[in-house]
N, C-alpha and C positions, 0 to 999 in steps of 0.2 A: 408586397414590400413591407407592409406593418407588421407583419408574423415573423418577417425576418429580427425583426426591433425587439419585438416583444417577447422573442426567444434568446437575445442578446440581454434584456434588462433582465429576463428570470434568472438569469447564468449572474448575474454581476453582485449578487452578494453570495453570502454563504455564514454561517454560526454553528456550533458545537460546542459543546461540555466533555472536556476532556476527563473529569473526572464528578464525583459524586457534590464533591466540595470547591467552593471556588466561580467566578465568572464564566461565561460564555466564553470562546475564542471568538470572534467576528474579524470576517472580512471582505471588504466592496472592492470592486475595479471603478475605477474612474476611468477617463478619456488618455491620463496621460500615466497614474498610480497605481499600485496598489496598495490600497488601506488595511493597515492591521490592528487590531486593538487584544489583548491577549493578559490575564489580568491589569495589571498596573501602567502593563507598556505599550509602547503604538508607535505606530511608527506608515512613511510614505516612502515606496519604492518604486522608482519609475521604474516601466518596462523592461528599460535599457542596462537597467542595474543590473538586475538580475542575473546571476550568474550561472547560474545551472539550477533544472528540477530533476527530481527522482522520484518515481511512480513506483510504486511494489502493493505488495498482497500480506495485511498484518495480522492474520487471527488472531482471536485470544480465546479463552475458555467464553465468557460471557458472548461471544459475537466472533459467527467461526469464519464472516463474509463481511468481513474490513479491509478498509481500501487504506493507503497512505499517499500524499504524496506531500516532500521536502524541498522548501525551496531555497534558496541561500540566492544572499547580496553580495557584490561584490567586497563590500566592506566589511565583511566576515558575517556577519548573520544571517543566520537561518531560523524558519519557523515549520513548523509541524500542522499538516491540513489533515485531519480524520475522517470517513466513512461515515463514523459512527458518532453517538450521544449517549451521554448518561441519563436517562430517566429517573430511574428509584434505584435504590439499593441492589437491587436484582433485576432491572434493566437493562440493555443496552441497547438503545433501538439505531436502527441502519438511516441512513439518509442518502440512499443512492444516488434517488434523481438530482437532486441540490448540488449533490459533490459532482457528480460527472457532469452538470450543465457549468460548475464555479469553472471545474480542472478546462474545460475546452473551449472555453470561453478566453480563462487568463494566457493559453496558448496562442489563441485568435487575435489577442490585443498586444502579446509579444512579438507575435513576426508581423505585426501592423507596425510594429514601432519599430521594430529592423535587428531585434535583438537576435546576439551570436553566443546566448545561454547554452550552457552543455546540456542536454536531452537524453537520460538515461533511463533506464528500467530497469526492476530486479536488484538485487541483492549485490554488491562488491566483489569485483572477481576473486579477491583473495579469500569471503566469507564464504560466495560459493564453492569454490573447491576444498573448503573445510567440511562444508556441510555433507559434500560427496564424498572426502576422504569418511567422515564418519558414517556414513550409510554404507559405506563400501565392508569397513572395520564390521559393523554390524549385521550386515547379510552374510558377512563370513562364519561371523560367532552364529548367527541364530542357524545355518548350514548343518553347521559343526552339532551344535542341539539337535539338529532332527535327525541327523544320521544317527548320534547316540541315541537318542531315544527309539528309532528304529531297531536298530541292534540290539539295544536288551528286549525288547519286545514291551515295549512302555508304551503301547499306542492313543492312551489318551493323554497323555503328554507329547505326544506328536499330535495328535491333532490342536491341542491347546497352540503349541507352536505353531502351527499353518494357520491358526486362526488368527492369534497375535500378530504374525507376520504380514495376511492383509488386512486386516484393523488398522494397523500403521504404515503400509503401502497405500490404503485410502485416503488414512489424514496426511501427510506427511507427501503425498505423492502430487496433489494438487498446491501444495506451498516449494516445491523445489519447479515445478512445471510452471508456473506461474513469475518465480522470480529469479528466472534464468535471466543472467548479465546480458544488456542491449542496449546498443545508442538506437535514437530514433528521430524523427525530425517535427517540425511543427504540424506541417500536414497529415503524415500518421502517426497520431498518438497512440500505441497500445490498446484496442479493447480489451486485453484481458486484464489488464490492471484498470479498468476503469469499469464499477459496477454496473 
């Protein structure tokens, strides 16, 4: 019964540096809030406020295994929770356990408090089928390059192309897999969006 507590109280804060320059973000769950402090501002949201969260998968060059998740109030605010932390100039270090015990924990004290928050995953349907219309655009054009290069008999620029091709089938192929459009509920939250 204490392991249960003491795996609830490690989940109940959370801090990160979203950037090199600037405060920490910090934020705790209390019994009935959640506390945010994020430079200058701060703010209490009960549970219930809460209007909806979005979990997705955010690389970036510095940190290719960044996690997001966005949570908005009812009263129009939202804030931004990150994966990751700025350390030095050429940094970024992961904070996986922190963020996935903060993320399942504020879900745990959501459907405690009875909240009917929108529960989403992935990317906006509209942004995702941008991002497939332009993969689609794109495997046609790089197509179209390998049969020309075939044709003339160019074949290390065909190989260059089939190499380019899954170079960017790898990176690119676990961030469209990962944040495919989904509702989901309190009890299953996403492991793939949560490190």
């Amino acid at each position: 019964m204490q392991d249960s507590g003491a795996e609830a109280a490690a989940g109940a804060s959370y801090a990160y540096k979203a950037s090199l320059i600037g405060s920490a973000h910090r934020f705790e769950l209390t019994d009935e809030r959640l506390s945010w402090h994020i430079g200058g501002r701060s703010g209490l949201w009960r549970y219930d406020e809460i209007s909806a969260i979005r979990l997705s998968f955010r690389p970036v060059s510095m940190q290719q295994h960044r996690f997001r998740a966005d949570v908005s109030h009812t009263g129009g605010g939202r804030i931004a929770i990150l994966s990751t932390s700025w350390q030095t100039a050429a940094l970024m270090a992961p904070q996986d356990h922190g963020f996935r015990a903060f993320v399942v924990e504020l879900h745990a004290r959501m459907a405690k408090a009875g909240s009917r928050a929108e529960l989403t995953a992935g990317l906006g349907r509209r942004t995702f089928a941008a991002v497939l219309a332009f993969l689609a655009v794109l495997t046609v054009a790089m197509t179209g390059l390998l049969i020309r290069a075939l044709m003339i008999g160019e074949f290390a620029g065909a190989l260059f192309i089939i190499g380019f091709a899954a170079l960017f089938a790898w990176q690119v192929g676990g961030f469209v897999r990962c944040n495919k459009p989904q509702s989901y509920s309190f009890d299953h939250v996403p492991k793939a969006l949560l490190p």
